[in-house]
N, C-alpha and C positions, 0 to 999 in steps of 0.2 A: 345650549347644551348645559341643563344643569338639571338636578336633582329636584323631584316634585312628592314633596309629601303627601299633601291634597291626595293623590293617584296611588299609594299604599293599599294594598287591599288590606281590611279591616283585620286584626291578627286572629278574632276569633272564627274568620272565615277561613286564613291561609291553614292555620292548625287545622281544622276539622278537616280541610282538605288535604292535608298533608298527613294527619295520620290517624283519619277514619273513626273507625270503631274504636282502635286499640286507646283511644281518648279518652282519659277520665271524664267524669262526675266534676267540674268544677267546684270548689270551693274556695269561697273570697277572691275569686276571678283566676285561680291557679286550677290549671290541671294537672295528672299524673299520667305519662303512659310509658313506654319505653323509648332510649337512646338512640335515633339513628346514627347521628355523629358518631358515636365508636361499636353502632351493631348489638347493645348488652343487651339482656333478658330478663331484667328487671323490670316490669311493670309498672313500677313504683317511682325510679331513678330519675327518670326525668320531667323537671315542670316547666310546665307555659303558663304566660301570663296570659289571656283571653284577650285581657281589658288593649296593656301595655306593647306587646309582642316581646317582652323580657322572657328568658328562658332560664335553666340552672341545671346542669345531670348532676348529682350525688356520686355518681362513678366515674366518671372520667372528669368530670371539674370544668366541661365547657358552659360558657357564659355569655349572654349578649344582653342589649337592651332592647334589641326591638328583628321585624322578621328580615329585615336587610342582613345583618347580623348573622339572622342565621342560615341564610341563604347562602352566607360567602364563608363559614365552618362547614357548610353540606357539602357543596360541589368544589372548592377550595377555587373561589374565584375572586375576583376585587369587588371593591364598592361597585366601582359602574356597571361592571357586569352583571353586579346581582341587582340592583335595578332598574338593570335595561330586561332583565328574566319578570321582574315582577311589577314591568310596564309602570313603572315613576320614573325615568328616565329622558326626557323631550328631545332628544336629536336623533328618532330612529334607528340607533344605532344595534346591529344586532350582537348577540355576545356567542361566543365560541361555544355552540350547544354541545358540539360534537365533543370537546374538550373535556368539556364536565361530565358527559356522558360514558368516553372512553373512561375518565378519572374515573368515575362511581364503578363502572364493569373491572376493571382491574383493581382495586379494592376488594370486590366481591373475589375476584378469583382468587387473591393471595388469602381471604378467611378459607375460603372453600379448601385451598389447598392445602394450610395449619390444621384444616378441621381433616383432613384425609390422614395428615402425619401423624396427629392424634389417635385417630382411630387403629390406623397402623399398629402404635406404639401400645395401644391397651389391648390388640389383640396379639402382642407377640406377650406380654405380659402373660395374658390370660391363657398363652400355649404353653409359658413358663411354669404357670401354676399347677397346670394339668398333667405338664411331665412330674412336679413333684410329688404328686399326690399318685402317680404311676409308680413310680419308685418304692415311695411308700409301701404300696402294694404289695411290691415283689421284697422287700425290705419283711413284711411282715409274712408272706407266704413262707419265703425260705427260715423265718425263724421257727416256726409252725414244724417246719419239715427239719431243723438240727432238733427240736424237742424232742423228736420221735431216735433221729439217729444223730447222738452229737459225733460222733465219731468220722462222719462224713467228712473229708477232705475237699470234695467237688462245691459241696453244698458251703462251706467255710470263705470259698474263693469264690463261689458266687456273688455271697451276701456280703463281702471286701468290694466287689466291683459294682452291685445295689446302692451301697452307704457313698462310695464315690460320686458317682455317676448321683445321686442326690445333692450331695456336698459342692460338686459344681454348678448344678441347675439352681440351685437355691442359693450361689453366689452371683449368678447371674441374673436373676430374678431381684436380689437386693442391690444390684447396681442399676439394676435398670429403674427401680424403683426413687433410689436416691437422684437419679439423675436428674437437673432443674428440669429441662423439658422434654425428657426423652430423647430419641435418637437425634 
């Protein structure tokens, strides 16, 4: 039972295989593509070494020397079991697939589900805005219509409960804005 280098698959085979297309151009044995470790959207953010199997993101600040490394930052497993995953391992031993499998799916689900409260959150924003701008509306109709007849009383108490009814949507609308992350 011990650890076999020799049996590493070469790092610029595991990377190509592990993240395809989205794989830079290497340059001086470094490529560029995006973060799986924390899911980011930078293209740019994360590098591999080809040669070495060292890796770097610029955004989340994970780091290793080689693909064992990052094989036990991917599926949040131990040494052995990420080389028992990546076959350098000599005691047949299998590792908890289902483990790391559940771990990466439930990962997935809690972005998905920050990415729903998100979206939630910019569309009650975005309902926020469209009431103000409603308001507005009715804000500039009825001054339209005291121009013609200031005298009106009706039209005076409308455009008191316009300017409110604005007054609160647009205080709501900057709290919601201020908020660190929404609701």
């Amino acid at each position: 039972m011990r650890f076999r280098k020799e049996q590493l698959p070469p790092a610029s085979t595991f990377y190509r295989a592990e993240f395809g297309k989205s794989l830079g151009r290497p340059a001086r044995n470094w490529a560029r593509t995006t973060c799986r470790l924390h899911h980011g959207d930078n293209p740019y953010s994360f590098c591999v070494n080809l040669q070495t199997g060292g890796y770097y993101c610029h955004s989340c600040g994970a780091r290793g020397g080689d693909v064992v490394s990052y094989v036990m930052q991917r599926d949040h497993i131990t040494f052995k079991d990420a080389c028992v995953l990546l076959k350098c391992w000599d005691d047949k031993a299998t590792v908890n697939q289902d483990a790391a499998r559940r771990h990466r799916q439930e990962k997935q689900r809690e972005q998905q589900r920050i990415a729903d409260g998100e979206a939630r959150v910019r569309a009650f924003r975005l309902d926020l805005r469209d009431e103000i701008h409603a308001d507005q509306q009715i804000i500039n109709e009825i001054s339209r219509s005291l121009a013609l007849d200031p005298e009106n009383d009706e039209l005076w108490s409308c455009l008191s409960l316009a300017w409110e009814s604005r007054e609160i949507t647009e205080a709501e609308y900057m709290a919601e804005i201020e908020a660190p992350y929404g609701r």
